[in-house]
N, C-alpha and C positions, 0 to 999 in steps of 0.2 A: 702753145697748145692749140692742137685742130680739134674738132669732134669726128669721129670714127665712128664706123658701122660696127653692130650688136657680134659678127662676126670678125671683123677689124678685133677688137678687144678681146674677143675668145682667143684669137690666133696669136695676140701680142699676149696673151697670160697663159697660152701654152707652150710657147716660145722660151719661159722665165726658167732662169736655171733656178735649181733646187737652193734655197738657203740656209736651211737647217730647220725646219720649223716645226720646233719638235714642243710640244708645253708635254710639261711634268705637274703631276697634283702634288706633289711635294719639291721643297727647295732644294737649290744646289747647296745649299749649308743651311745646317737647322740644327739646335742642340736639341738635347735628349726631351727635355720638360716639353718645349711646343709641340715636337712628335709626339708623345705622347698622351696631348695634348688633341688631337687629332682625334674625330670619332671612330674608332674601328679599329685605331692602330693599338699594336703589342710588340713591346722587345723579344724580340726570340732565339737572337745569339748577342754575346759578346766578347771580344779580344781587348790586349791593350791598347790597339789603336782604332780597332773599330767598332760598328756595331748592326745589328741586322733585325729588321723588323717587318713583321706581317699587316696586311689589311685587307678587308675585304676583296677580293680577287687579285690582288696583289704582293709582291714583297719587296726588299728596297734595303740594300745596307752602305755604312758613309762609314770611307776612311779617313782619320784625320779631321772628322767633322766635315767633310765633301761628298759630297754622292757621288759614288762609286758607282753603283747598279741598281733598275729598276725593270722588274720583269710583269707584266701583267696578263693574266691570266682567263680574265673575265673582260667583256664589255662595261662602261660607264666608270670606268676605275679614276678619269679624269686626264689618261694619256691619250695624247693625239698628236700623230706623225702626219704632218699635212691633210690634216681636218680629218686621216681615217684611227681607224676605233677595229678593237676586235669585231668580228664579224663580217668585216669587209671580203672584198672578193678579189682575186688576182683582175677582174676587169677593172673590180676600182681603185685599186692601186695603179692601174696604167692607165687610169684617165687622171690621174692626181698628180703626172710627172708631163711634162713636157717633151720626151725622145721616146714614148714610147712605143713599143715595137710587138711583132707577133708573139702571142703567149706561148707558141710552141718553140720560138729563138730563145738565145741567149747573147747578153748585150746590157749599154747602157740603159738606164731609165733618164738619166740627166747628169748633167754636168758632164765634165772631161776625166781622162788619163793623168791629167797634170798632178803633178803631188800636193796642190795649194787649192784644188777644186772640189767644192762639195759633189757630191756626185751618188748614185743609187744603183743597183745592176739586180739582177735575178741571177740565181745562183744556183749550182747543186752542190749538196753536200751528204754526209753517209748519212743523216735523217732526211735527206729529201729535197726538197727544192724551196728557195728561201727567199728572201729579199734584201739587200743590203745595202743601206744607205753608210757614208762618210760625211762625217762633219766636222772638218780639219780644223782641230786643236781644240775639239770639243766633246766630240762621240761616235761613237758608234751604232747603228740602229739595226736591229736582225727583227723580223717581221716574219714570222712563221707559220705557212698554211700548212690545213691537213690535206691528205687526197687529193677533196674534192674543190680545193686551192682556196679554200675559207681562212683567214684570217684565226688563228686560235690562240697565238702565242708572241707576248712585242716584248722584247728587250733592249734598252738603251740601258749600254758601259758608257759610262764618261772616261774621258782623261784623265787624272790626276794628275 
């Protein structure tokens, strides 16, 4: 190990591919009792194999007792997709990624093409323009602004 300039280090932790760094305020497996268990939370559907529940700017359902999907709706709900949070802005998602590029392109944010790469892109789709990170063999992450490229809406599907 050398010591490196303040700049040295910025450029080496912008350089870093994406790893998945995604924390969830709820587990990838949790029975019924601890969720509910939970200040805020409420069961609001259920099937034979799953089940689906609300929380304060949130909701969240597990199939087979594995978290399926969690969509958040509000800030401070406890979801953080590389340190951003509802309310963010299409700048601070592109300072959060290491390839980022003009907000008026389309392209990677990080990682590769490779099928085994985590990786992030900006996207359009028929609601607009979106964010979408990979996190092979673990999730999916859609990050959605309104208009004014504000951060309003985070969903991570897991794999099952």
């Amino acid at each position: 190990m050398s010591k490196v300039t303040r700049e040295e280090a910025l450029l080496a932790w912008a350089e870093m591919p994406f790893r998945g760094e995604v924390s969830l305020p709820v587990g990838a497996c949790e029975d019924r009792e601890a969720l509910l268990a939970m200040p805020g939370v409420e069961l609001s559907a259920e099937g034979d194999y799953w089940t689906a529940y609300t929380a304060p700017g949130c909701s969240f359902s597990y199939a087979n007792w594995d978290l399926e999907i969690f969509t958040a709706t509000e800030p401070g709900t406890g979801l953080s997709i590389c340190g951003l949070d509802l309310g963010c802005t299409l700048g601070d998602i592109l300072a959060s990624f290491p390839n980022a590029f003009d907000p008026g392109g389309r392209g990677l944010l990080c990682g590769s093409e490779e099928s085994s790469s985590a990786r992030g892109a900006l996207c359009d789709g028929e609601g607009g323009r979106f964010v979408y990170l990979l996190i092979p063999g673990s999730a999916h992450v859609f990050l959605y602004p309104d208009s004014a490229y504000t951060v309003e809406s985070i969903t991570v599907s897991r794999f099952l």
